[in-house]
N, C-alpha and C positions, 0 to 999 in steps of 0.2 A: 504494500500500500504506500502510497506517496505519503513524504511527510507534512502537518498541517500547513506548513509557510508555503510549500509550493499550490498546495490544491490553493490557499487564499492567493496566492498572485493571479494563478489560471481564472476563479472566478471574478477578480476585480478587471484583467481582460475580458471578462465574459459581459461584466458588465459596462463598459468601455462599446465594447463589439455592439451592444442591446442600444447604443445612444444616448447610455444614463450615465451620468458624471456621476464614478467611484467617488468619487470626494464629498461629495454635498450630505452633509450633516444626516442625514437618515439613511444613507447606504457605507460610510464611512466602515461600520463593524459589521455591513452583511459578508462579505468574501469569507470572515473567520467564523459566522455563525454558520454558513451553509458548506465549509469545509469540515468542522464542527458535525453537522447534520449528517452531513452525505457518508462521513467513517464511520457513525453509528448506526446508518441504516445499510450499511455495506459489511457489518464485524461479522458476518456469521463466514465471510473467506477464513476468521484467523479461528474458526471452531471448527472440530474434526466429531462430527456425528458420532463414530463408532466411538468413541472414545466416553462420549454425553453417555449415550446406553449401557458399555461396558462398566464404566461408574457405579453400576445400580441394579446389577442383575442377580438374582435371589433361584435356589432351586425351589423349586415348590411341585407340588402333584397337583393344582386348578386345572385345567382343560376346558373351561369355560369360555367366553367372548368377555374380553375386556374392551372397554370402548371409550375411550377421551373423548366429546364432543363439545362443538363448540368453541374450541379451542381460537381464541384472536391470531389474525395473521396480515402483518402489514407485510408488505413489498413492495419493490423497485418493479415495474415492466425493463427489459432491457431494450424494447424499441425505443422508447420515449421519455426513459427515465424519468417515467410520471406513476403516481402510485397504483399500487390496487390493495383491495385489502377484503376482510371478511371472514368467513369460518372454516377451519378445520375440522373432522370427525376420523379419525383414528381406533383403529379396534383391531387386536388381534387373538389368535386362539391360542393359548401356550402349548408347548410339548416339553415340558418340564422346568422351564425356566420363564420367570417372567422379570418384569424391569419395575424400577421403582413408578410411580405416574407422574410424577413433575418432568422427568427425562423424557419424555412423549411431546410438550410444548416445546421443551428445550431441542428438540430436535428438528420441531418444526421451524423452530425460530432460526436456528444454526443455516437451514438453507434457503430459507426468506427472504433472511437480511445478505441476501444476493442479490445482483443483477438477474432476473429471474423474468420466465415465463410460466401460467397458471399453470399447463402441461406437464411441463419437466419437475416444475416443484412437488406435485402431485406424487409422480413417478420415483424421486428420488425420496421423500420421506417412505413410501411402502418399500422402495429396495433395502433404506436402512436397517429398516426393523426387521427386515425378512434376514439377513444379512447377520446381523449381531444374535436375534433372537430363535434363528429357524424356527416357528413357531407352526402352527399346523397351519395357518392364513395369517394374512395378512389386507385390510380393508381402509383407502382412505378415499373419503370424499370431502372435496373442495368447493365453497360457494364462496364467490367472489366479485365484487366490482371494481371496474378497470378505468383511471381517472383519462386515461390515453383513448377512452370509447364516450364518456360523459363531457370530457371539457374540451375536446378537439372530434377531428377525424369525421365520425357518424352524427355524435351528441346527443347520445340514446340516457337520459340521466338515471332510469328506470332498470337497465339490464343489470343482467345479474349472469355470470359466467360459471357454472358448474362441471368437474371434471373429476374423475374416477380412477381408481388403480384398485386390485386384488390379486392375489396370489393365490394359491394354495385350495384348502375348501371353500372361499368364497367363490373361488371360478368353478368349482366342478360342482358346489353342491348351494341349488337353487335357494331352499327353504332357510340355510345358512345366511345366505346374501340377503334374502328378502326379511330375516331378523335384523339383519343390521339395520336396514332402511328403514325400518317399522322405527327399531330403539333410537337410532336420529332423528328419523321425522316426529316423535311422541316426546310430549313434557311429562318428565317424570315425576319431578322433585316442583 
């Protein structure tokens, strides 16, 4: 990662390039707030997933669906580096090992705060856990709004981007998958 004095000089040219005098008393501290900004919504390059999970994994005999839902997720788009954000659902079926449940956010968050597309984030939090936990499945669903679809582009302010990843018994075995859908889509608590 660049260090903060360079990302603040790139964006005081950025804002130079935009027409707006870096100097004038209300943009004076933006280049160091939004290099500031932009390392913290970019730290999950210097977090190593397997590493989040390995942290906190427990033997146990459960074989149940465990399932995080709801889980907050802000991100970067990497076309537009404009945000998207929204909810994560997370659930896997153990084979003798399960993880602590904080390490489940933590994981999502670890590839989030990327440069990122809804797709691939999807994709790479169920490898993780498939990966660390071999677990009998693995299930995640992503509901999302994309600022790069709402404040440019289309300007659909209403959409909502949802996308999918499973492993294991949720692909082969139907009535498995359609519990998980039922326990996300239902308020429990």
């Amino acid at each position: 990662m660049l260090e903060n004095k360079n990302l603040e000089h790139l964006y005081k040219k950025v804002l130079g390039e935009l027409g707006e005098d870096p100097n004038r008393e209300g943009l004076i501290k933006t280049p160091e707030r939004v290099a500031k900004a932009m390392q913290f919504l970019t730290n999950g390059y210097d977090q190593n997933p397997d590493e989040i999970l390995e942290s906190a994994l427990f033997h146990e005999d459960y074989s149940e669906m465990v399932i995080v839902k709801e889980i907050e997720v802000f991100s970067m788009c990497e076309h537009h580096m404009l945000p998207f954000f929204g909810k994560a659902h997370v659930a896997y079926i153990p084979d003798g090992k399960i993880v602590g449940l904080s390490k489940i956010p933590r994981v999502v968050d670890a590839f989030a705060r990327r440069l990122q597309v809804q797709e691939r984030l999807t994709l790479e939090i169920r490898d993780a856990i498939q990966k660390t936990l071999s677990p009998k499945g693995v299930a995640v669903v992503m509901e999302c709004a994309h600022m790069c679809m709402q404040m440019r582009g289309v300007q659909k302010q209403h959409s909502v981007t949802t996308t999918s990843a499973f492993t294991g018994i949720f692909m082969t075995n139907d009535a498995t998958r359609k519990e998980f859908i039922n326990l996300v889509q239902n308020k429990i608590h």
